[in-house]
N, C-alpha and C positions, 0 to 999 in steps of 0.2 A: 394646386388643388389642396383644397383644407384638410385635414387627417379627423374624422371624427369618431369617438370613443360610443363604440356600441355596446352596454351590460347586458344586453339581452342575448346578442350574441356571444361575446364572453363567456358568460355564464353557463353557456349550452355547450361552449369546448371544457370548460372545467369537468362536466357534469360526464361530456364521453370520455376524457382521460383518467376520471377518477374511474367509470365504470370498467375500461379499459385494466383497470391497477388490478381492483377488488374483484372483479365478476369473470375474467377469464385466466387459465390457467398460467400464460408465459408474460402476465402481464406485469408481474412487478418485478421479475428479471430485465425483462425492455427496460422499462424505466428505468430500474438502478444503475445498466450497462450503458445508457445514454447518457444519463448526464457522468459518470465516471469518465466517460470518453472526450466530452467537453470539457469537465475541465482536466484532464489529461493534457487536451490540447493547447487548454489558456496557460497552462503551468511552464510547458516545452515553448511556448513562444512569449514568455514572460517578459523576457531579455529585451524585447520589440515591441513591448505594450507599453513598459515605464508602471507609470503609478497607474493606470486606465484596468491595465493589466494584474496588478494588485488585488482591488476592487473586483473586476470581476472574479477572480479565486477564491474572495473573501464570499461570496456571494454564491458560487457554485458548490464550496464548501458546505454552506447550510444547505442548500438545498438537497446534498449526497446527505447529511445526516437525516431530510425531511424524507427519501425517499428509501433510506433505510429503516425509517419509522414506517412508513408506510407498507412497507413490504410485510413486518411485521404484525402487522394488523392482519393483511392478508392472509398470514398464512394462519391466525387463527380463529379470521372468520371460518375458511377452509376446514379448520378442526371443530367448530361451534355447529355448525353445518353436517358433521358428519362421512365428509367430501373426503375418504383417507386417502384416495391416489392421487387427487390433486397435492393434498397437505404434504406427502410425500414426496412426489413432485417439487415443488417449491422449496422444501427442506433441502435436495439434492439442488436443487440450482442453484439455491440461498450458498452452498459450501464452493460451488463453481463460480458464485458470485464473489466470492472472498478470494478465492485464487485470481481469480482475473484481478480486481484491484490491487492486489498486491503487486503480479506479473508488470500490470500499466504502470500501474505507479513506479519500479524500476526504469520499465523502457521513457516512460516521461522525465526521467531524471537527466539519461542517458541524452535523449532529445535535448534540453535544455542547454546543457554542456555542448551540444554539438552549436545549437545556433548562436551561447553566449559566444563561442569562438569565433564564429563569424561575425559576430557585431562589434564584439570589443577586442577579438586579437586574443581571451582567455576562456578557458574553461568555467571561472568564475568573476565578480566583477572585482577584481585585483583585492583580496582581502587583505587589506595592512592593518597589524598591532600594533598598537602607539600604547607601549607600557606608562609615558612619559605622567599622564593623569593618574595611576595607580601608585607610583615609588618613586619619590625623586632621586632615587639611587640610580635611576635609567636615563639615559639622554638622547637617545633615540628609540629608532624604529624599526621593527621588523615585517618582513613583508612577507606574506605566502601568495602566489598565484599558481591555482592549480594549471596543470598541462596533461590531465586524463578525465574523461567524464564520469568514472566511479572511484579509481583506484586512489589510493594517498600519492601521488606523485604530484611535488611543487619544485617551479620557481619560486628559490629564497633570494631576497635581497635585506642588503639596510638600506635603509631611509634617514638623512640626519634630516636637522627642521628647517635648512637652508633649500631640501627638496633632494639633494644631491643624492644618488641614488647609485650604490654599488653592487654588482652582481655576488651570488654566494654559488657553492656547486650546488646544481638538481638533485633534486632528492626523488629517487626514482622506486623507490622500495619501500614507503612509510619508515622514513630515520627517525621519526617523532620529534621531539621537543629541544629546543636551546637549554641548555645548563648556562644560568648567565654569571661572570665573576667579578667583582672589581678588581682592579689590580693595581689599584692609582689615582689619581686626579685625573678626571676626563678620561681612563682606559678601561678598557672591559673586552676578558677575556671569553668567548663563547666556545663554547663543547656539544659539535651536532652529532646525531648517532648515539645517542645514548643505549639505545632500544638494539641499535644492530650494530654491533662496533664493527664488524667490518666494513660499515661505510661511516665508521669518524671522519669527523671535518674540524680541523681547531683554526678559531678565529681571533685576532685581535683586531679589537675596535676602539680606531683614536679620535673622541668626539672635537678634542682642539684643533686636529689637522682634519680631522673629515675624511679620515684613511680607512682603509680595512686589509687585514694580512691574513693571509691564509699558512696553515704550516705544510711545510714539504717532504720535512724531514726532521724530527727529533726537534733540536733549536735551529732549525732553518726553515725561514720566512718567507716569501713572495709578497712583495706587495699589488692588489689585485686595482688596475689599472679602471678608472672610471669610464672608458671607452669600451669595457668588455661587456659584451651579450648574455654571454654566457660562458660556463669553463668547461673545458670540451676533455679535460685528461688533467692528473696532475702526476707527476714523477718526482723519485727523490733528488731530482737539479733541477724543477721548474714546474711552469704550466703551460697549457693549450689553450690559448682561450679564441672568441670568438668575435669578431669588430664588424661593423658595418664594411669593413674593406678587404674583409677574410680573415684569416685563423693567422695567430700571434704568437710565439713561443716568449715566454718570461722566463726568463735563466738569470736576472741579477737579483741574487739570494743575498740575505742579510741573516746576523745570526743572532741570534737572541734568547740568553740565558735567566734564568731563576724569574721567567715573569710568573711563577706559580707561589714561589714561595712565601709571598703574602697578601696571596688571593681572599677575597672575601665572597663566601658564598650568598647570592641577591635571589632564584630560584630559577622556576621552568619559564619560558616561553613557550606554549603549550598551537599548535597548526588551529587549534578552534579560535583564538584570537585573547586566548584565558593568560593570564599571569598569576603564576602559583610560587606566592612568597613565601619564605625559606624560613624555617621554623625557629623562632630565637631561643635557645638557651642559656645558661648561666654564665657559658663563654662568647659568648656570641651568637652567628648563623650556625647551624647545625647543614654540614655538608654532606648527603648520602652519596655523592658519588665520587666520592673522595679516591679510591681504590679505582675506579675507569679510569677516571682524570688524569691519574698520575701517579701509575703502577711503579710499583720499588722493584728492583733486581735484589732475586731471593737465590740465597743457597742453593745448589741442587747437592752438591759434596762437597764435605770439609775436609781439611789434609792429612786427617789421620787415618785415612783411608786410599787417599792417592798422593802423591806429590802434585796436584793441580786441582782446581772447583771449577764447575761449571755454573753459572750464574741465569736465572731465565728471568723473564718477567710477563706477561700481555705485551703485542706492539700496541705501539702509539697512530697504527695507519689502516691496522686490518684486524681480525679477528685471529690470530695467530700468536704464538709464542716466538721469541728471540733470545739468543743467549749465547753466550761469551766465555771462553776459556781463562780462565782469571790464574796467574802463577804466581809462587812464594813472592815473588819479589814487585809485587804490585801489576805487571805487564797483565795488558786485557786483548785478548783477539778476538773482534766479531765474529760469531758465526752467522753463514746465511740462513734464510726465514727458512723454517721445515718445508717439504711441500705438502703434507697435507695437514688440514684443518687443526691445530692444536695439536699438534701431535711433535713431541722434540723426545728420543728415545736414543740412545747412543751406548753401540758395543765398543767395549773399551778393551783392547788387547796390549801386553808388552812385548817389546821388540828388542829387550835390553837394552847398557847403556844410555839409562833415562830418556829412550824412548819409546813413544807409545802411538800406536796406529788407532786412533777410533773413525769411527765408522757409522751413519745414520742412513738405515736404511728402513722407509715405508712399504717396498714392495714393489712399488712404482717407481720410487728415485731414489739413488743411491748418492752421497758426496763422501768421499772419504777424506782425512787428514792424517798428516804426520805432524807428532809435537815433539819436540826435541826439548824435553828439562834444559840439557847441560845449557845448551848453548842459545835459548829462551828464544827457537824459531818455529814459528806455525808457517805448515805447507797443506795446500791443497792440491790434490791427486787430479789432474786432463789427462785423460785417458793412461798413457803409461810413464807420463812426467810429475814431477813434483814444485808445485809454483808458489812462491812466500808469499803470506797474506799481509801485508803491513801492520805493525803493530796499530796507528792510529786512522785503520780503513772503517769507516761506518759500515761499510756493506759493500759483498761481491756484488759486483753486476751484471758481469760474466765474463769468456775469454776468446780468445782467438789464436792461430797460426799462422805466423809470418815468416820468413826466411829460416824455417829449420827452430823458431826458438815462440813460445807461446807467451802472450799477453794477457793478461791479467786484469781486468778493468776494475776499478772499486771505487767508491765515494771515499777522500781522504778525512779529517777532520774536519775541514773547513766545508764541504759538500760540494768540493769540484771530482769529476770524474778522471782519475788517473791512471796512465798502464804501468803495470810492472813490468818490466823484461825480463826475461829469464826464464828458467823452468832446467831442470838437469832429473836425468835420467832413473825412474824409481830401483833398477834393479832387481835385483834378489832380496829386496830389505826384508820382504814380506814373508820369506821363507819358513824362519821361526818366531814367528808371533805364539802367543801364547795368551788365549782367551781369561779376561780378570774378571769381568760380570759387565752389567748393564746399569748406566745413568738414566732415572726416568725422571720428567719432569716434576712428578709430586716431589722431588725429593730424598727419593730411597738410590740406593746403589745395591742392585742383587748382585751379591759374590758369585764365581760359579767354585760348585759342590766338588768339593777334591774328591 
């Protein structure tokens, strides 16, 4: 059966919907909230339209601006008229009309993400930045796919041009943008987290081998395995990652010094798909994040005030301070990470006989130490024993009790996990200590007041 085009008819449904607009009170609220609703709806199933789907938003758009023109008119035919409870009327919907489009337009967004995920596997249609047209200082690709329908929460990956595609950690909290570095022929060093250092992520990317390393630890490395999904944990001896055939532990760490030292700053890799090149000056890139990157270990006390300095800096892993017992004679003993937030504050007592019991306590957690000047040994206090820290341990890990003698777990130099044996009895040491003041991170050392 043939479709025939009636204007007579037509014209006589224009003529009721217009009357419909103009001549009754709820009529330009209907309108505006109908088509708001359709295309609400073309927008949320966009993902399933293609290009059809395009079109028609492109298309329901004008018409949302046609029918907010006409609303307007409405309401001053309504005041031309004299009509004031209608006009008011209308002004109060017209503001109810505004919150609802706002409200749709969220929950339409929300919608969209829901169905793009069912059609492509993402929350969005896999956004990847290809800096490669903008700087030939870049040889790859960065990849964002979101994994929430509002929140900044992406899978990152790289992308080299061979397709090769390596996972990076989820950024699950808006970490913002890539700090990109050269550091070489084919290398580039990347810095995520800028925004929330305590979820830094440091990357090296090898465009000749088509590698990517992730850091674990200070100069230890992981190389991130192209069969990984995703990285489900990292620790300072490895990662967790995630394979088509279940979850993988990577513990063959590599270690890898001074790739900073003659870094060149390239700029952001910005989650909108932007690249924000690094401002040249007289010396070259101009690096503002030179102090995140790659904080220095600063004085806290110098020795004319103690026979030993404490050294702190930013970690390299969290949003926390670390810091290190440093003595005359060059020897450095890690301390472990404070437990709360920035916070490294240390009561310093003497015990005679060059030595000194300090002591960090939050309120929450306590670790205490004994240092021994003479005899150049750091011990850490389990419960009522005393257990040496290794001179060249990166970090306690924590301990244990075996046969009467406790263990000691710490990352050595090299970032293998080793135990100590030992531990001998704290005694009476503690008996006559004698309070000296307090090491605070800014810097100062309060005396206490004779």
């Amino acid at each position: 059966m043939a479709i025939r085009f009636d204007p007579v008819g037509s014209l006589y449904m224009i003529k009721k919907i217009a009357s419909f607009v103009f001549e009754t009170e709820n009529g330009p609220f209907v309108m505006l909230c109908c088509v708001a609703l359709t295309l609400f709806a073309a927008f949320a199933l966009s993902p399933m339209l293609g290009v059809v789907g395009t079109v028609i938003i492109a298309v329901l758009l004008i018409m949302q601006v046609l029918a907010a023109i006409a609303y307007l008119i409405a309401f001053f035919i309504s005041i031309t008229k004299a009509q004031w409870m209608r006009a008011l009327w209308q002004f109060l919907s017209g503001i109810a009309g505004i919150a609802f489009f706002v409200f749709g337009a969220a929950f339409a967004h929300m919608a969209k993400g829901v169905v793009n995920y069912a059609v492509w596997g993402t929350y969005e249609d896999g956004r990847r930045v290809s800096i490669a047209s903008e700087t030939s200082d870049l040889e790859f690709a960065v990849e964002y796919r979101l994994t929430h329908p509002f929140l900044a929460e992406y899978n990152k990956a790289i992308v080299f041009e061979s397709g090769k595609r390596i996972c990076l950690k989820t950024d699950t909290g808006g970490a913002g943008p890539f700090a990109v570095y050269n550091i070489g022929t084919n290398k580039y060093y990347l810095v995520d987290g800028l925004e929330h250092r305590f979820m830094r992520s440091d990357y090296i990317v090898d465009v000749a081998d088509e590698s990517v390393c992730v850091m674990v630890d200070e100069d230890l490395w992981a190389n991130i395995p192209v069969e990984a999904q995703s990285i489900n944990g990292g620790y300072s001896y490895g990662l967790t990652i995630a394979t088509s055939t279940g979850d993988k532990e990577v513990t063959d760490l590599k270690k890898i010094t001074g790739v900073l030292s003659n870094r060149r700053y390239l700029g952001l890799v910005c989650p909108n798909g932007e690249f924000e090149k690094a401002l040249q000056g007289v010396e070259g890139a101009y690096d503002p994040y030179k102090e995140i990157v790659d904080p220095k270990w600063t004085e806290v006390q110098t020795f004319d005030l103690l026979p030993f300095k404490v050294e702190c800096r930013n970690s390299l892993n969290n949003d926390s301070m670390e810091g290190r017992i440093v003595l005359k004679s060059g020897k450095k003993f890690r301390l472990p990470y404070p437990s709360g937030w920035r916070e490294m504050n240390f009561d310093v007592y003497e015990l005679g006989e060059g030595m000194f019991y300090i002591v960090d306590d939050d309120g929450a957690f306590t670790e205490e130490f004994i240092l021994n000047i003479k005899d150049e040994i750091f011990e850490l206090r389990v419960d009522d024993y005393l257990v040496k820290v290794p001179e060249n341990a990166r970090r306690i890990t924590g301990w244990g009790k075996s046969m009467g003698k406790y263990h000691l777990h710490v990352l050595n130099e090299d970032g293998v996990e080793v135990e100590n044996d030992g531990g001998r009895p704290i005694g009476d040491i503690l008996e006559k200590r004698r309070f000296l003041g307090r090491l605070t991170e800014d810097g100062k050392f309060i005396r206490e007041k004779n």
